[in-house]
DOMARNU-968299 format. One record per residue (C-alpha): x, y, z; residue in three letters. Coordinates in steps of 0.5 Angstrom, whole numbers, m for minus. Each point is the difference from the previous one (the first is absolute). Example, Ala and Ser with C-alpha at 12.3 -4.5 7.8 and 13.67 -1.06 7.14 Angstrom:
# residues 2
PT       X       Y       Z   code
PT      25      m9      16    Ala
PT       2       7      m2    Ser
***
This chain:
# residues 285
PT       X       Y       Z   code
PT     241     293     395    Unk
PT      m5      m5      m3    Unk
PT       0      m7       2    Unk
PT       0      m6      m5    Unk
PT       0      m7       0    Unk
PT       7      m4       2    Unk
PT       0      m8      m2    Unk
PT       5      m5       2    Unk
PT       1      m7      m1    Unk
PT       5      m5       4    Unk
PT       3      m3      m6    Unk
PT       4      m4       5    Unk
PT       0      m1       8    Unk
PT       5      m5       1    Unk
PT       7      m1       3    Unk
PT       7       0      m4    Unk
PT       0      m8      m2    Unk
PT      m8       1      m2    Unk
PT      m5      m5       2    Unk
PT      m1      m6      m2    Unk
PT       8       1       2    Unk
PT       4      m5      m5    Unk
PT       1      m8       4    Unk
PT      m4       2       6    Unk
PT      m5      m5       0    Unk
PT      m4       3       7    Unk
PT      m7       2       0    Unk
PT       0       7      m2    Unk
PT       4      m2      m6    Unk
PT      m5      m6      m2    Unk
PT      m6       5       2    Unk
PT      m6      m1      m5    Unk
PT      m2       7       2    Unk
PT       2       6      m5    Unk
PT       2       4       6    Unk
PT       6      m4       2    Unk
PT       3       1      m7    Unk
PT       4       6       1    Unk
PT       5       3      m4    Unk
PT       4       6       1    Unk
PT      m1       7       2    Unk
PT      m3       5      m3    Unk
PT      m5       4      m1    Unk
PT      m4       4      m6    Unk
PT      m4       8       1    Unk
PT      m4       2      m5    Unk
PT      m1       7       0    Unk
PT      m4       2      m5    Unk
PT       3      m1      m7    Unk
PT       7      m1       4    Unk
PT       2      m7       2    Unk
PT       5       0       5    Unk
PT       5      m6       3    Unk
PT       2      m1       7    Unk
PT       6      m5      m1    Unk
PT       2      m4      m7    Unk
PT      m1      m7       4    Unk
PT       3      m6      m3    Unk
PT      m7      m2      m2    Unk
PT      m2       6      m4    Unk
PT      m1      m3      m6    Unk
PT      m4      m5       2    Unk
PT      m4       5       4    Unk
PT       0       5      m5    Unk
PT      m3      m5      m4    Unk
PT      m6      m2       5    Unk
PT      m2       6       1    Unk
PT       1       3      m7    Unk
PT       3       6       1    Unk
PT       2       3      m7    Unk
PT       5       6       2    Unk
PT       4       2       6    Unk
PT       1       8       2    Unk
PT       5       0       5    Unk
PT       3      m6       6    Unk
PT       1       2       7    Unk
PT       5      m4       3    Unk
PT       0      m1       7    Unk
PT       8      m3       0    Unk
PT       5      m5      m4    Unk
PT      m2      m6       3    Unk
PT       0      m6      m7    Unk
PT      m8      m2       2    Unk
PT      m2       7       0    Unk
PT       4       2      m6    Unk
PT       2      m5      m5    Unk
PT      m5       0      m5    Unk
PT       2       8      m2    Unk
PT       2      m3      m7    Unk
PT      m7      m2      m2    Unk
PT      m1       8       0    Unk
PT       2       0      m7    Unk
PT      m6      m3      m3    Unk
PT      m4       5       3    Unk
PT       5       6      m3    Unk
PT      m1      m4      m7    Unk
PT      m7       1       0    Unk
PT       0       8       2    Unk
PT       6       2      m2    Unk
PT       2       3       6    Unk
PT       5       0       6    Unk
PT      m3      m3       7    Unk
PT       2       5       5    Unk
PT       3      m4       7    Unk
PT       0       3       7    Unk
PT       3      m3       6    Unk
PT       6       2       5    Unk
PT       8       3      m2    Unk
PT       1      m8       2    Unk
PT      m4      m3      m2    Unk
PT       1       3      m7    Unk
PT       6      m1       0    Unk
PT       0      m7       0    Unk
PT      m4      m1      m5    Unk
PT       4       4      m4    Unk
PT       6      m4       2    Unk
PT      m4      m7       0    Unk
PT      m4       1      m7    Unk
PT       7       5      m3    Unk
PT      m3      m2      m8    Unk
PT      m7       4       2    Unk
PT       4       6       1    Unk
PT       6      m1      m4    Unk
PT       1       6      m6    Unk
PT       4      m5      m4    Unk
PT      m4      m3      m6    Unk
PT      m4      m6       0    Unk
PT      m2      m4      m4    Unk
PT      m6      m4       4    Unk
PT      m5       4       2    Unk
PT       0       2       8    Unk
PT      m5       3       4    Unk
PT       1       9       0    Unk
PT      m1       2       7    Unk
PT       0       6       3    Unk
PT       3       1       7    Unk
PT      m2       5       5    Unk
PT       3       0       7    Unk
PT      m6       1       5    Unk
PT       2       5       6    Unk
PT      m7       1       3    Unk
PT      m8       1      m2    Unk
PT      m1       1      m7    Unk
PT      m5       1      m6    Unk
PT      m1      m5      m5    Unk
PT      m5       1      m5    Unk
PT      m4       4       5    Unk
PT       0      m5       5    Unk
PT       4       1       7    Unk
PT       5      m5       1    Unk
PT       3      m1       7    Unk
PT       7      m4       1    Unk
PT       0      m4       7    Unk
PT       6      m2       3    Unk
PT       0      m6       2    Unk
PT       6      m5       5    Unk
PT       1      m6      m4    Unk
PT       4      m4       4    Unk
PT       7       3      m1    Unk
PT      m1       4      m5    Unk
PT      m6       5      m2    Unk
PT      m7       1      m6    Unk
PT      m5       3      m2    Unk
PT      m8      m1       1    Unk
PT      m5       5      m3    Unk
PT      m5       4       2    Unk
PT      m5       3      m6    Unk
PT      m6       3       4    Unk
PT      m4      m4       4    Unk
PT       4      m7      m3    Unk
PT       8      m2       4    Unk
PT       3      m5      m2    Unk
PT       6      m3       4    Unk
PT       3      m7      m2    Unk
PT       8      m2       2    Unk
PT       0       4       7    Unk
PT       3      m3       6    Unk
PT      m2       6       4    Unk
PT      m4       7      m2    Unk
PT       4       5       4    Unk
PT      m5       6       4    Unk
PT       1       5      m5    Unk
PT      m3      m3      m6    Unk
PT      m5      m4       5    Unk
PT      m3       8       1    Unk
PT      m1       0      m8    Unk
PT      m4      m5       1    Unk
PT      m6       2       3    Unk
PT      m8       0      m3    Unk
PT       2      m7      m5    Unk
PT      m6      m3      m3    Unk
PT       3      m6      m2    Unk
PT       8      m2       1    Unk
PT       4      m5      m3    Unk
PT       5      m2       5    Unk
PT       7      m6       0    Unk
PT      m3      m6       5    Unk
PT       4      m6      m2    Unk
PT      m1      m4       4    Unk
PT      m1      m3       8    Unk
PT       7      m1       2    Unk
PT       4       7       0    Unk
PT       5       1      m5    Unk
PT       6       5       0    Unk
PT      m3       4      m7    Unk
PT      m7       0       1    Unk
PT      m6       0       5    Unk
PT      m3      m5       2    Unk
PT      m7      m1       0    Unk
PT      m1       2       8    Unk
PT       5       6       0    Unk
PT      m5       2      m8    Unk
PT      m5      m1       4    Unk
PT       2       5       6    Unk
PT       3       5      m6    Unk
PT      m7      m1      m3    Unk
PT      m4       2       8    Unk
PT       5       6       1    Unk
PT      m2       3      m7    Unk
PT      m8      m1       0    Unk
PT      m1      m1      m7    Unk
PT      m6      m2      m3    Unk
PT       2      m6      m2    Unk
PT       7      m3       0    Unk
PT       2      m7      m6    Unk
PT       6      m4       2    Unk
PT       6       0      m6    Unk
PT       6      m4      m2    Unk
PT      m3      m6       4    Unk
PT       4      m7       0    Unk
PT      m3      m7      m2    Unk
PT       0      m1       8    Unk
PT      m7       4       0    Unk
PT      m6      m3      m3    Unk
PT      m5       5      m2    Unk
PT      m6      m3       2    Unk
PT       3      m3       7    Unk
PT       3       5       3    Unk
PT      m4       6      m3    Unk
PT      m5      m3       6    Unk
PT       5       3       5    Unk
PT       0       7      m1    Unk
PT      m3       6       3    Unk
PT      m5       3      m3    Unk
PT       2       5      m6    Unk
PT       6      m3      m1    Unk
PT       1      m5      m7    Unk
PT       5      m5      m3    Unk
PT       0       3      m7    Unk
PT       0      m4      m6    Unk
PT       3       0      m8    Unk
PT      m5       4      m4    Unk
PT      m5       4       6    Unk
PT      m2       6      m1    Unk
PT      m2       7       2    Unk
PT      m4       6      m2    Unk
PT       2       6       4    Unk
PT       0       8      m2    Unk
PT       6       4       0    Unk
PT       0       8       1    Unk
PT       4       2      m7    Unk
PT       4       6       1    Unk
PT       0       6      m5    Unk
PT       5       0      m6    Unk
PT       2       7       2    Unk
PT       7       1      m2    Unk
PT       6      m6       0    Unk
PT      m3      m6      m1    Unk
PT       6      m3       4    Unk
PT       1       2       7    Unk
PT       8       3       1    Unk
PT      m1      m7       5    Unk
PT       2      m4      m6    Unk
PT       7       0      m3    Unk
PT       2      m3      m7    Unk
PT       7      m3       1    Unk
PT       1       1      m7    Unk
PT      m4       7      m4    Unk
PT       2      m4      m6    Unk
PT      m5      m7       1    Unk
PT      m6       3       2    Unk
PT      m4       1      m5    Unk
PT      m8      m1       3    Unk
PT      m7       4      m2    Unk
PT      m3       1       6    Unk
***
């Protein structure tokens, strides 16, 4: 085992309508400061020469954008909801660039919508427009993705379920109403956690900044950033408020940390991933 450098940008912190949200005229969403600007989720984790996404929110154009990122290696998909996957079809530009299929990872369910929801991606009949040519593989444990250990979490949200990630020392845990005592247990010794905290008030789908705050305590992480925040919190305002170690996140923020690589000995993928369909996977690991 050899440790390297694991980076990672937030390209978006915010709740699903966005923020400024459209016609609201409060505070938050009037707010001069850049940290109240918020779009939506998704997170970039460089390793290497590797760049990984974590979700295909809305705003992925914008944020690829900003952050001038130049090719995609693989998308890590926490579930099907339309913020956090509704940008997947700005992924072609990537493959027109490099010439190749993007690898996409994510529950049996969760890929099964987006099969369902996006069918002209994964259609076999000829198209005459260019769409985006994406591999998908079904997640069923921890798995080894260009040398770096990747580890899905299983999240309660609301009456459904998803996935956070845990890639060494880093956790990242949006959309999440509950995090059951299995997966609390595989999230020991963090150093810096990303976790859903929507706002104040409680909500039936996510945690509310005083139930993150309680998750966040039991867990111990070096630091906590609160996720997926709605135009009821102002960053400068609100930030005063909470305990030490514990941070609203915001879009565009950084983090450098090291990663223990795992040696590439034998497959490249673990048996815990399975191709719905052998004949759509064509990715160079």
């Amino acid at each position: 085992m050899s440790f390297q450098p694991l980076n990672i940008v937030l390209l978006g912190t915010g709740t699903s309508t966005g923020i400024p949200m459209l016609g609201c005229r409060c505070e938050v969403c009037r707010s001069a400061d850049p940290r109240d600007r918020r779009t939506r989720c998704s997170a970039l984790i460089s390793w290497g020469e590797h760049n990984l996404l974590i979700d295909t929110g809305t705003d992925l154009y914008h944020q690829a954008l900003r952050e001038g990122l130049q090719h995609v290696d693989g998308v890590l998909y926490t579930h099907a909801h339309a913020d956090h996957v509704h940008g997947i079809d700005d992924l072609r530009a990537f493959n027109m660039v490099t010439k190749e299929s993007i690898p996409i990872f994510g529950s049996p369910s969760t890929l099964a919508i987006i099969r369902r929801n996006f069918h002209y991606i994964f259609s076999t009949e000829e198209s005459i427009g260019f769409r985006p040519r994406l591999d998908p593989w079904e997640i069923g444990g921890p798995f080894c993705l260009f040398g770096l250990p990747i580890e899905p979490i299983p999240l309660k949200h609301g009456p459904g379920e998803a996935y956070g990630y845990r890639i060494g020392p880093f956790a990242y845990l949006t959309d999440c109403s509950d995090i059951p005592e299995s997966s609390l247990e595989r999230l020991r010794g963090l150093e810096i956690l990303i976790l859903d905290g929507l706002r104040f008030r409680s909500h039936p789908s996510h945690l509310s900044i005083a139930e993150a705050i309680d998750l966040a305590q039991r867990l111990g992480a070096d630091r906590t950033l609160l996720t997926h925040i709605c135009h009821e919190v102002s960053h400068a305002r609100d930030s005063r408020n909470l305990p030490p170690g514990i941070e609203l996140a915001y879009d565009g923020q950084r983090f450098s940390l090291f990663a223990e690589s795992a040696e590439k000995v034998g497959p490249r993928l673990q048996s815990t991933l399975r191709p719905p369909h052998e004949a759509n996977n064509r990715i160079r690991l």
